[in-house]
C-alpha positions as CSV (number, residue, x, y, z in Angstrom):
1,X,23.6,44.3,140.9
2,X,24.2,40.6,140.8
3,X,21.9,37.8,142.1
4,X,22.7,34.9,143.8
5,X,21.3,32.2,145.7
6,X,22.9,30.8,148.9
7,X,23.2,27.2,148.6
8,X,24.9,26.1,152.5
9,X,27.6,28.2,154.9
10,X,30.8,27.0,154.8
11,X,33.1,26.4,157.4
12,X,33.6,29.6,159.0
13,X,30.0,30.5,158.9
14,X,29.8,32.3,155.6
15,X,27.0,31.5,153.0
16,X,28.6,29.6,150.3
17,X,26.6,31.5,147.4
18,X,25.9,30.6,143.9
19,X,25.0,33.0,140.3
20,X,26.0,34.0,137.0
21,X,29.4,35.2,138.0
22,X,30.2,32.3,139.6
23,X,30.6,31.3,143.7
24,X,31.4,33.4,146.3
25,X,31.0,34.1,149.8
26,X,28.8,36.4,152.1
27,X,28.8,36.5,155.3
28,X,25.7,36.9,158.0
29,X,23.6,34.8,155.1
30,X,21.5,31.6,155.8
31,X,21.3,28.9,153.1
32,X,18.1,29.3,151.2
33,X,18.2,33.0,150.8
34,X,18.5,35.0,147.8
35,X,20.3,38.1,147.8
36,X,21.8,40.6,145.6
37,X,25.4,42.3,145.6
38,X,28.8,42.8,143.7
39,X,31.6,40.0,144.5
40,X,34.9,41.3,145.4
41,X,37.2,38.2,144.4
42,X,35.9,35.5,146.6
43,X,33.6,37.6,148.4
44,X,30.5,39.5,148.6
45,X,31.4,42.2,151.0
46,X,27.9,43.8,151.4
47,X,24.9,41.1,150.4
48,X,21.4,42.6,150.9
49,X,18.9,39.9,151.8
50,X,16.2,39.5,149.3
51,X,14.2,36.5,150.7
52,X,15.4,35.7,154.2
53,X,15.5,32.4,155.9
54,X,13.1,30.9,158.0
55,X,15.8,30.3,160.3
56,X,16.7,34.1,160.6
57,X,16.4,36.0,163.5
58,X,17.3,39.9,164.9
59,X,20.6,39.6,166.3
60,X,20.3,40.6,169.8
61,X,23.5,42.9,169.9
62,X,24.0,46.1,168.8
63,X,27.9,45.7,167.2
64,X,26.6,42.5,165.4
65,X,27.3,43.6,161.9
66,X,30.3,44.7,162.2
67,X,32.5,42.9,165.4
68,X,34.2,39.5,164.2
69,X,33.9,38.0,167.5
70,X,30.3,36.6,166.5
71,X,28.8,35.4,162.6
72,X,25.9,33.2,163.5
73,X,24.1,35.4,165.7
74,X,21.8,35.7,163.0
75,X,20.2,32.3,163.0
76,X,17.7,30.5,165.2
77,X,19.5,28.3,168.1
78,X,17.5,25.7,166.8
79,X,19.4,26.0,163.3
80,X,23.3,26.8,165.0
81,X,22.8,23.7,166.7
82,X,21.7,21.9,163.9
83,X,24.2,22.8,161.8
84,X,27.5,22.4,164.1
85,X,26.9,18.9,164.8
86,X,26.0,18.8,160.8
87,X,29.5,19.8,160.6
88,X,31.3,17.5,162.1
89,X,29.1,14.7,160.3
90,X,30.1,15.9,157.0
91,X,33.6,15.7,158.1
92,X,33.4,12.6,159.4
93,X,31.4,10.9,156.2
94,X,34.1,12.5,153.8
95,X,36.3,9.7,155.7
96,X,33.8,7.0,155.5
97,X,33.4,6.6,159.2
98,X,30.7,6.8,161.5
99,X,29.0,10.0,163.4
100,X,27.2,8.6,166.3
101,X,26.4,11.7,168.1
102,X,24.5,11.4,171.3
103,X,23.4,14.6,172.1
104,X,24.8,18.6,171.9
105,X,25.7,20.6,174.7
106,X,25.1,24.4,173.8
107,X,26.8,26.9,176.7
108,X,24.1,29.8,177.8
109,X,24.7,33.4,176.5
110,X,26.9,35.7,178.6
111,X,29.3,32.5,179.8
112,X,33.0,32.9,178.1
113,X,34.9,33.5,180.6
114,X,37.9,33.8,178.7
115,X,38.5,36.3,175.8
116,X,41.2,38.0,174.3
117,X,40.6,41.5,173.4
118,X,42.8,43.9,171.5
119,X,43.4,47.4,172.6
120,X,44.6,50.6,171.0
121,X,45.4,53.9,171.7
122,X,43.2,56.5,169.7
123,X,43.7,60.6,169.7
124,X,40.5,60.8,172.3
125,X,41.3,57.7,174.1
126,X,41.3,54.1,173.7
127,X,39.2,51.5,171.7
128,X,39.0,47.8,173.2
129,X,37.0,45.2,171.8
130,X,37.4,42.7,168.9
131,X,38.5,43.1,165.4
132,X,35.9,44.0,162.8
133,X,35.5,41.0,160.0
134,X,38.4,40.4,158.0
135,X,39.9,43.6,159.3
136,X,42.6,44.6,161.7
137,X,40.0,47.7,162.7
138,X,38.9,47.2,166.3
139,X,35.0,47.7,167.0
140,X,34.7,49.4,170.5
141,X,32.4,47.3,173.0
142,X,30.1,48.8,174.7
143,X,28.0,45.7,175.3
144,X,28.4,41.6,174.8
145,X,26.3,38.8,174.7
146,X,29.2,36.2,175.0
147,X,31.3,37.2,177.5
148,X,30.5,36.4,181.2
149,X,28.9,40.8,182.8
150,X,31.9,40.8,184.6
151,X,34.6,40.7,182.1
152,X,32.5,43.1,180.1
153,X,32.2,45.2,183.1
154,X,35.9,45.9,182.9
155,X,35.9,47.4,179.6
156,X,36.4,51.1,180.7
157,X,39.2,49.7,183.3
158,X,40.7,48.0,179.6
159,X,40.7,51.8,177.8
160,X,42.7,53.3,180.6
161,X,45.0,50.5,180.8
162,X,45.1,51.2,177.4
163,X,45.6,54.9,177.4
164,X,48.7,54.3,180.1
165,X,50.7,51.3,178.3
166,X,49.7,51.6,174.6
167,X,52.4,53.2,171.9
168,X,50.9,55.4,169.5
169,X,51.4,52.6,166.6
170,X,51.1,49.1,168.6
171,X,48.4,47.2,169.9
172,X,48.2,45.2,172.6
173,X,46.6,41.7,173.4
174,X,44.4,41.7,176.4
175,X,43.4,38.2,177.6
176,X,40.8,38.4,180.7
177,X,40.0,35.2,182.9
178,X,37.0,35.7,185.5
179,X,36.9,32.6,188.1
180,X,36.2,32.7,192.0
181,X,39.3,34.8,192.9
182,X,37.8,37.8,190.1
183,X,39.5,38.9,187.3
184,X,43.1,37.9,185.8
185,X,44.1,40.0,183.2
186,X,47.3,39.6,180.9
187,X,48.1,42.1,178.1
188,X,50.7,41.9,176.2
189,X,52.4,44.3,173.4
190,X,53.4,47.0,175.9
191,X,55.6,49.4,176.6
192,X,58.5,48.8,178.8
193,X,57.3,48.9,182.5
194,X,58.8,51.9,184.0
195,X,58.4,52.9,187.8
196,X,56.0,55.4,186.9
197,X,53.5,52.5,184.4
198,X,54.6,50.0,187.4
199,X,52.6,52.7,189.9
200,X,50.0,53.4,187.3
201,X,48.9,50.1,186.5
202,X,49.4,48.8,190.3
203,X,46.9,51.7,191.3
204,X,44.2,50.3,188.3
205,X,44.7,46.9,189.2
206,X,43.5,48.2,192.7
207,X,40.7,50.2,191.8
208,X,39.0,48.0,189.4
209,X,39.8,44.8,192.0
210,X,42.1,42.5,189.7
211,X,43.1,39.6,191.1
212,X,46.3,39.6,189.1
213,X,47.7,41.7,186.0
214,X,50.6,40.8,184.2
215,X,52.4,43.1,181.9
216,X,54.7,41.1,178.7
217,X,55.9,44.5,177.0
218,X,56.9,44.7,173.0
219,X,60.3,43.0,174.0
220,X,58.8,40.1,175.8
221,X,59.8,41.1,179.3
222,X,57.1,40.1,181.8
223,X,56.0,41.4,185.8
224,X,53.2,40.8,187.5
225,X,51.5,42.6,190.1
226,X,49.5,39.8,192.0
227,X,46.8,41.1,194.6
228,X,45.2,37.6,195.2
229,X,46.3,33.8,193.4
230,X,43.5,33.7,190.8
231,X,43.1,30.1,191.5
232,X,40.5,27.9,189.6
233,X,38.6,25.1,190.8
234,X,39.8,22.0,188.8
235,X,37.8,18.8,190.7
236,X,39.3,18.7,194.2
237,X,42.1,20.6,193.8
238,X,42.9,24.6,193.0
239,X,45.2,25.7,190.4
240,X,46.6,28.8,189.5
241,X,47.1,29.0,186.1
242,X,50.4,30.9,184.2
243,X,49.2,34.3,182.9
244,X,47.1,33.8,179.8
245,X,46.6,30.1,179.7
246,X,44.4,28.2,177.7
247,X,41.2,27.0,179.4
248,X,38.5,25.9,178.4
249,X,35.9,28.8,177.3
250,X,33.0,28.2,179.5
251,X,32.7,26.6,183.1
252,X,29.2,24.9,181.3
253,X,31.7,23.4,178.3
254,X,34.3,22.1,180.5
255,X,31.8,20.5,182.3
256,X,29.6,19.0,179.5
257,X,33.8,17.7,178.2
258,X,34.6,16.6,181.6
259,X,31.6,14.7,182.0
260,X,32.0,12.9,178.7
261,X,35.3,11.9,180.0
262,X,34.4,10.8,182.9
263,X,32.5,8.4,181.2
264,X,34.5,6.7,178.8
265,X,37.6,6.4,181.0
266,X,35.3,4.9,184.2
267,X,37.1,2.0,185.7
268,X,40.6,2.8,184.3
269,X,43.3,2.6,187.1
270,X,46.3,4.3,184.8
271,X,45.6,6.6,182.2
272,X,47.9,9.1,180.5
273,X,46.6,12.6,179.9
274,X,47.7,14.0,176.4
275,X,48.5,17.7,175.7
276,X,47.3,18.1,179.6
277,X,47.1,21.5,180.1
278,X,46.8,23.1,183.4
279,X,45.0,19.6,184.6
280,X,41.5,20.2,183.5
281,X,40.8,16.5,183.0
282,X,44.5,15.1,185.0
283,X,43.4,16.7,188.2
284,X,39.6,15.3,188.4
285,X,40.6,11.8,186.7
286,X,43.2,11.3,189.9
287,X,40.2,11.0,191.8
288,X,40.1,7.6,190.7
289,X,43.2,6.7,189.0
290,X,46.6,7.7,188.6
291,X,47.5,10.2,186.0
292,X,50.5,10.5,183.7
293,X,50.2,14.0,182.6
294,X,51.7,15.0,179.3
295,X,51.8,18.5,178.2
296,X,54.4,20.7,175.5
297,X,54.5,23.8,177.8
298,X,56.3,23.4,181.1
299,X,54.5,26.5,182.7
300,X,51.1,24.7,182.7
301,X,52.5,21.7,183.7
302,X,54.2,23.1,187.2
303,X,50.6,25.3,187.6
304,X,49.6,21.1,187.6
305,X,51.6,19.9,189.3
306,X,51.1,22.7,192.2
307,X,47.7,21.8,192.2
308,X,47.6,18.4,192.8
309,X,50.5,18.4,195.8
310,X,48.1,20.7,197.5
311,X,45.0,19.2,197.1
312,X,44.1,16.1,199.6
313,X,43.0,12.2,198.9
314,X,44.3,12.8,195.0
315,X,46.1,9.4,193.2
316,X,49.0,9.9,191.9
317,X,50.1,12.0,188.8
318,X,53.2,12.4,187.4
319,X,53.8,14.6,184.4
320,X,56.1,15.0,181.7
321,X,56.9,18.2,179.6
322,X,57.1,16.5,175.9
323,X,56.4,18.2,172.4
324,X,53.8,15.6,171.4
325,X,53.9,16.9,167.8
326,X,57.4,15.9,167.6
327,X,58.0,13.4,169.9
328,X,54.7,11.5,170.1
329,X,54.6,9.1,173.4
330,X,55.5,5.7,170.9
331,X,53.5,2.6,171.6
332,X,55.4,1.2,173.6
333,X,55.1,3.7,176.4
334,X,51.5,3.9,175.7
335,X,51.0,0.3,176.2
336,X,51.2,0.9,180.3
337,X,48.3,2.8,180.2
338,X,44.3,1.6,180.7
339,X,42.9,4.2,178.7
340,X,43.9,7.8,176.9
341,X,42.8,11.2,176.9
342,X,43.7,13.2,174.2
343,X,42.8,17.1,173.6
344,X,45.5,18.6,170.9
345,X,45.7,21.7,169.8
346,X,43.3,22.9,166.5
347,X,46.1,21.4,164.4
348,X,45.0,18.0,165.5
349,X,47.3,15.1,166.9
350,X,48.3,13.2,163.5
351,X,52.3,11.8,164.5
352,X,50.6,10.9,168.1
353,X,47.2,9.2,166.8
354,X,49.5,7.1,164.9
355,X,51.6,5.8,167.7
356,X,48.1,5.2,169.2
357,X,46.7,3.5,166.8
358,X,49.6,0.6,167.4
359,X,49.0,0.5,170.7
360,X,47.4,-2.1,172.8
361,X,45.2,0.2,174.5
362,X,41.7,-0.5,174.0
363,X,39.9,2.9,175.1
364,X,40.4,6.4,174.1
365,X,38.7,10.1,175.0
366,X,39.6,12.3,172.4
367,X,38.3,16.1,172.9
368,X,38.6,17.8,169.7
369,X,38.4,21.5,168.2
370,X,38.5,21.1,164.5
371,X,36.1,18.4,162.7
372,X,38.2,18.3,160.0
373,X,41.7,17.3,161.7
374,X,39.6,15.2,163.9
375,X,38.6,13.3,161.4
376,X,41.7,12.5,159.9
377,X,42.8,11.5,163.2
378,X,40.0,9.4,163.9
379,X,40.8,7.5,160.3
380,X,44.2,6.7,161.5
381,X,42.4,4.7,164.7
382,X,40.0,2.9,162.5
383,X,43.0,1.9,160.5
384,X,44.6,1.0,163.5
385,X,41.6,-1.4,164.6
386,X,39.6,1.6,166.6
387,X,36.1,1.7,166.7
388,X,34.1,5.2,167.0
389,X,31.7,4.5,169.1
390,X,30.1,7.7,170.2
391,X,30.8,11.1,170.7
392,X,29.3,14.0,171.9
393,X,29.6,17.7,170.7
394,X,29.8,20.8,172.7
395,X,29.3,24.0,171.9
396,X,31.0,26.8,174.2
397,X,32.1,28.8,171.3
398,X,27.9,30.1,171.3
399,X,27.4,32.2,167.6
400,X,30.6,31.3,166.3
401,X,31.5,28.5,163.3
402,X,33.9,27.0,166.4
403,X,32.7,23.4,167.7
404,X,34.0,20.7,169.5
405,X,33.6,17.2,170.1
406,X,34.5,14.5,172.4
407,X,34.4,11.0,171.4
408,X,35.0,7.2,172.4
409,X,37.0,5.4,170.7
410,X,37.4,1.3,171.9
411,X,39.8,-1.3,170.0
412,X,37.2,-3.8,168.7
């Protein structure tokens, strides 16, 4: 058996291991620890801890070892914390520029309240959960510390949704939303919905209290059965998002981002509102100023635009349904604007952040979800005469390598 000493986690959470056969990677280690164990290419698929970590503590959930939904719920909080916004310092220092964090926002346990769970028909039933590590095996929930009780409450509701619009080979792809109007649920990878699943599921929906479910089967043909608009509060206004849409994983998170914001655009009468969303920041920002709204999916964008015609004493917003990645908003059209807010995809904003960065604008938010891409992005606006003056990271992504950041950015 073959020793090796864990030297720092990488990326994804994974001790980044060192010994006699070389590096490799094992996951649910903590830097400092020796362990023992037989690589398998890059990996070492079963370490055994020989001298733990200070920093290690007893996972608090019974599937920890073997669900891929969580890989840091072995650590302290203290050490998590500590090495998230460690992570997006290193990033940043790889590209010679600044990390002037202020502070971390960490969301509570038991606050997602989004996740996308798979389901699959079995001989005895149904499994629902999330996929084992590096596996396409799904690990049956019977408990969560992430998700908000009441998504996890549905679970049983899941495996006879399951059982009714499952084939024997497919899976499907169940994304659940909990906000004030109760559960949305949209699953997708279905069979066709025949008369007979349309009365099934109806009579589920009803019994375990769904706001809405919508049903996309294997050929991409989609019906809803909507009990109640699963509205969400978005500052003043209500919006009821498409089925599935992105939010923002924790009310706490969106918050802590909102609030960040808030604070670097304060004072802006225009600002435009890059890869927009449903209006998370458009809709609270046009409580004092007007918002151009800028989003690649149109659906969002009209679930926006909905929300702010209804809501009263808003300013202005007008939006525009524009692949940013393509056809960044050029300087020129930028140059209109008081400040930006910018929160691209995990991919980043590269063919935008250039356009930005010959701009005359002299104040940006930019929410990020990837240090790495961020940072790249953030070199293009010190090239273009940005300055990074602070930022902030949140963590809503609790026991996961996932963080985020917000930052100012000002034209010096």
């Amino acid at each position: 058996m073959s020793l090796w000493h864990v030297e720092r986690l990488g990326r994804r959470g994974d001790g980044v291991a060192h010994g006699d056969a070389g590096r490799a990677l094992a996951a649910l280690t903590l830097p400092g620890e020796a362990i023992e164990g037989e690589a398998q290419g890059d990996r070492i698929p079963a370490p055994r801890i020989l001298t733990p970590s200070p920093d290690r503590v007893r996972p608090i959930c019974a599937h920890y070892r073997a669900c891929g939904g969580c890989s840091l719920m072995h650590a302290s909080d203290g050490f998590a914390t500590a090495w998230k916004r460690q992570v997006v310092e290193t990033a940043l220092a790889a590209r010679g520029l600044p990390a002037p964090v202020e502070g971390v926002h960490v969301s509570p346990p038991m606050s997602r309240r989004r996740a996308v769970l798979s389901g699959r028909r079995t001989k005895k039933g149904a499994l629902v959960g999330f996929h084992a590590r590096a596996s396409d095996v799904i690990v049956d929930l019977a408990e969560c510390h992430v998700m908000r009780p009441q998504i996890t409450a549905v679970l049983p509701l899941l495996r006879r949704i399951t059982v009714a619009g499952a084939s024997r080979s497919g899976e499907l792809s169940m994304t659940v939303i909990h906000g004030p109007a109760g559960l949305d649920l949209t699953v997708a990878g279905g069979k066709p919905m025949e008369p007979a699943l349309f009365q099934v599921l109806a009579a589920l929906a009803e019994e375990g209290d769904l706001a809405r479910l919508t049903w996309q089967d294997q050929a991409g043909e989609v019906q809803s059965i909507t009990r109640r608009p699963p509205a969400l509060p978005m500052g003043r206004a209500q919006v009821v998002p498409p089925p599935g849409a992105f939010l923002q994983a924790t009310a706490e998170g969106e918050a802590a981002l909102l609030a960040a914001v808030r604070d670097v655009t304060a004072g802006a009468a225009r600002i435009v509102d890059l890869f927009s969303g449903c209006g998370t920041f458009s809709l609270p920002l046009a409580e004092t100023a007007t918002v151009h709204a800028v989003e690649g999916l149109a659906a969002p964008l009209s679930a926006l635009d909905a929300g702010w015609r209804a809501a009263p004493g808003l300013n202005r917003i007008t939006i525009e349904n524009r692949d940013l990645a393509r056809r960044p908003l050029l300087a020129d059209e930028l140059n209109r604007f008081d400040a930006i807010v910018i929160d691209p995809p995990r991919s980043g904003a590269e063919a935008q952040a250039r356009e930005i960065a010959c701009s005359t604008v002299r104040r940006i938010a930019f929410v990020s979800c990837d240090p790495v891409n961020f940072s790249r992005d953030a070199q293009l606006l010190a090239d273009g005469g940005f300055v990074l003056k602070r930022l902030r990271v949140v963590d809503q992504f609790r026991w996961s390598p996932h963080v985020e950041t917000v930052a100012e950015f000002v034209r010096t």
